[in-house]
C-alpha positions as CSV (number, residue, x, y, z in Angstrom):
1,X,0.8,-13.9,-11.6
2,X,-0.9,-12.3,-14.6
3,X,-1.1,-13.5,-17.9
4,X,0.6,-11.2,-20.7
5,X,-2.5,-10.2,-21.9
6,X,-3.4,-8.4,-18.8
7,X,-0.6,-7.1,-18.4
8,X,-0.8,-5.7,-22.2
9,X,-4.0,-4.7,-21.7
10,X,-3.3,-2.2,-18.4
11,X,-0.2,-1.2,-19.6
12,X,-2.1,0.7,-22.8
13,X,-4.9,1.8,-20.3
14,X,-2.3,3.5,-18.6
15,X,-0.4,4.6,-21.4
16,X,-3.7,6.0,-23.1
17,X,-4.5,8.3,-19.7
18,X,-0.9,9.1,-19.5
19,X,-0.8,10.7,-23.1
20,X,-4.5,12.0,-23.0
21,X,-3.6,15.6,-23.5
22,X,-4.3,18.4,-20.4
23,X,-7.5,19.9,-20.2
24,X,-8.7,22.6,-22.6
25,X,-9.9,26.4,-20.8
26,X,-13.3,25.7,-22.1
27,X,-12.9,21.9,-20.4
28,X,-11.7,23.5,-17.4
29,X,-14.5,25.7,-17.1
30,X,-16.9,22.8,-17.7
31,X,-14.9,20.8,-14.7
32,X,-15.4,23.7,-12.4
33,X,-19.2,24.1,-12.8
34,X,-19.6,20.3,-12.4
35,X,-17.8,19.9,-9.1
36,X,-19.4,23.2,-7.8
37,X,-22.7,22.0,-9.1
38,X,-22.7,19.4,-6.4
39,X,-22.3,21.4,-3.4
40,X,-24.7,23.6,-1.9
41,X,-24.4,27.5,-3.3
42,X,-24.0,29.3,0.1
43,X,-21.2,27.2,0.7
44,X,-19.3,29.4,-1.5
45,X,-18.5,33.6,-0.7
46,X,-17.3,34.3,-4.3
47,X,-18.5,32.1,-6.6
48,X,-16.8,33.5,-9.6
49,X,-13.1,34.1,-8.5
50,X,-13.7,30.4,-7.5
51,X,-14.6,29.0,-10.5
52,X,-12.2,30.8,-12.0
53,X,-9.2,29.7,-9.7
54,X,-10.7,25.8,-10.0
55,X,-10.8,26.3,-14.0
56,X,-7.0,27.5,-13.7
57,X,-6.3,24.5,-11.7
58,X,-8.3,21.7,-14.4
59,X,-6.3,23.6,-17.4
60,X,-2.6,21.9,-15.8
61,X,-4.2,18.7,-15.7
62,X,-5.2,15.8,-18.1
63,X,-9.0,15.3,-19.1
64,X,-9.3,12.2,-17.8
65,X,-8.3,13.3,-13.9
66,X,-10.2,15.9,-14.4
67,X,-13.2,13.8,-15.0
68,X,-12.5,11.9,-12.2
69,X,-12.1,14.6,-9.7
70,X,-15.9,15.6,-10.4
71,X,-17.4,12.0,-10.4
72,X,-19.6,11.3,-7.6
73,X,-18.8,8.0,-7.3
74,X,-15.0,8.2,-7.1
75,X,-13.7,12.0,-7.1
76,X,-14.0,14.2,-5.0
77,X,-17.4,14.9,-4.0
78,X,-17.3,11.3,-2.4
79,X,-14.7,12.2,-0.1
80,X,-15.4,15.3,0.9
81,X,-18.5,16.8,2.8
82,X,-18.0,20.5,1.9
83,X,-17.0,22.3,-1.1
84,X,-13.3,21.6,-1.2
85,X,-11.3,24.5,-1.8
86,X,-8.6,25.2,-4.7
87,X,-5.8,23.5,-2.9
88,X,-8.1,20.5,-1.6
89,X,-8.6,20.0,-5.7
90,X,-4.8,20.8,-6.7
91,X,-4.1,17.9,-3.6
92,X,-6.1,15.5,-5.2
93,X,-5.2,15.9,-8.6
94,X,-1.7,15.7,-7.6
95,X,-2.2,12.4,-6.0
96,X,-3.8,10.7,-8.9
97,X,-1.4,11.9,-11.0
98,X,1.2,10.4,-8.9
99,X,-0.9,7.0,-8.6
100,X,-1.3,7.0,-12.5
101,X,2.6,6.8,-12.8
102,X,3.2,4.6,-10.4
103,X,0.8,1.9,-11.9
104,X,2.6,2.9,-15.4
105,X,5.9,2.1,-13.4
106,X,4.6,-1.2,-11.9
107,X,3.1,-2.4,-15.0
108,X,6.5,-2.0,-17.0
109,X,8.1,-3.7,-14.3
110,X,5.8,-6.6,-14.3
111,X,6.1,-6.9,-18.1
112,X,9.8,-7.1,-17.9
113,X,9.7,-9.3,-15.1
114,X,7.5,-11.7,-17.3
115,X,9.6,-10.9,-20.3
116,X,12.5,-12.2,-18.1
117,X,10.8,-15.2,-17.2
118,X,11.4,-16.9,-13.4
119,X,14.7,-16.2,-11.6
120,X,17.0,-19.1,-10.7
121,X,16.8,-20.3,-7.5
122,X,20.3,-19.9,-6.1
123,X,22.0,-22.6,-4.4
124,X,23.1,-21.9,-1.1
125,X,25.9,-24.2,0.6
126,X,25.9,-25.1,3.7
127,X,28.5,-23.0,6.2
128,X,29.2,-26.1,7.9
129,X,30.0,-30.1,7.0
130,X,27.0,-32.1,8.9
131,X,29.3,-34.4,9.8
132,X,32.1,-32.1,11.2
133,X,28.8,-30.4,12.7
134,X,27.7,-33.9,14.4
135,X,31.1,-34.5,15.6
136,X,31.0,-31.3,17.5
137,X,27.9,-31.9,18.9
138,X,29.0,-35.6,20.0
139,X,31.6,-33.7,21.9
140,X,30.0,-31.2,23.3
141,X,27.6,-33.6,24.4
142,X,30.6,-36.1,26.1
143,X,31.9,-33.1,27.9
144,X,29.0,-32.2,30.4
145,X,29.0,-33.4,33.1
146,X,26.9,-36.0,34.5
147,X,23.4,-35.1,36.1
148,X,23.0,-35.5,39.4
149,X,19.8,-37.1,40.3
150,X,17.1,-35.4,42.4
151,X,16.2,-36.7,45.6
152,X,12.7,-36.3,46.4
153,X,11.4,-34.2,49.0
154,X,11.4,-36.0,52.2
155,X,8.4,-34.2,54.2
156,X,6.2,-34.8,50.6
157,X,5.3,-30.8,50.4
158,X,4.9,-29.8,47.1
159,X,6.3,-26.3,47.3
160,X,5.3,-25.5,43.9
161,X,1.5,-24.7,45.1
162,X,1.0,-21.8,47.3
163,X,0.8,-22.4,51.1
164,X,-3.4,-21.7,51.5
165,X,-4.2,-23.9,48.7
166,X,-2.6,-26.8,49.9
167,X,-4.3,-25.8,54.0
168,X,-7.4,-26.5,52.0
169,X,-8.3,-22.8,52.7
């Protein structure tokens, strides 16, 4: 379990990214040129209409995710080879953006959870009296009938091995 200060501390992380406001044109533009800068030039046809359709895509987008998508480390140039295209990025961006609100879900929930403190442990009675439940048993147990013993094999053949192991074969 984490203590409340953790739990403080990602819940205004998350809360800081989530009301970081969307990227700028001029932003954009810088996002575009640093995730084409890291893939080779002849990878692209029209390397203008692209950066201007990647720019378009950055400007919906907060600064922060946008930063991310062109770290090497973590964005997008570590998972893929070739220079993504515009729907690749939109992808991406959209599944951050989705992970950033379900950790700002989780971490509210965990607060409140803490805030609520442990849940009772319900008590759960039994369906049946153990005693009625042994007197049952008792008898079930007196109505079966007897076993009858096993007589033993009278020619001594174990027929539980298979017939050329027991030749010796």
């Amino acid at each position: 379990m984490y203590g409340r200060d953790e739990i403080q501390i990602a819940m205004e992380a998350v809360q800081a990214i989530i009301a970081e406001p969307e990227a700028t044109p001029t932003q954009a533009v810088e996002f575009a040129r640093a995730l084409m800068g890291q893939y080779r030039a002849r990878d692209f046809v029209d390397v203008e209409t692209f950066a201007s359709s990647l720019s378009s895509v950055f400007q919906h987008y907060r600064r922060s995710l946008c930063r991310l998508a062109v770290d090497p480390m973590v964005g997008l140039p570590s998972e893929v080879k070739f220079a993504p295209s515009v729907q690749e990025v939109k992808e991406w961006l959209d599944r951050e953006t989705g992970r950033l609100e379900y950790y700002r879900w989780r971490t509210a929930q965990v607060q409140q959870m803490q805030l609520a403190g442990p849940k009772p442990v319900p008590q759960v009675e039994p369906r049946v009296d153990p005693k009625r439940a042994a007197e049952i048993l008792a008898a079930v147990v007196e109505s079966l009938p007897p076993s009858r013993p096993r007589k033993p094999n009278p020619t001594g053949i174990d027929h539980s091995i298979p017939y050329p192991i027991m030749k010796g074969e």
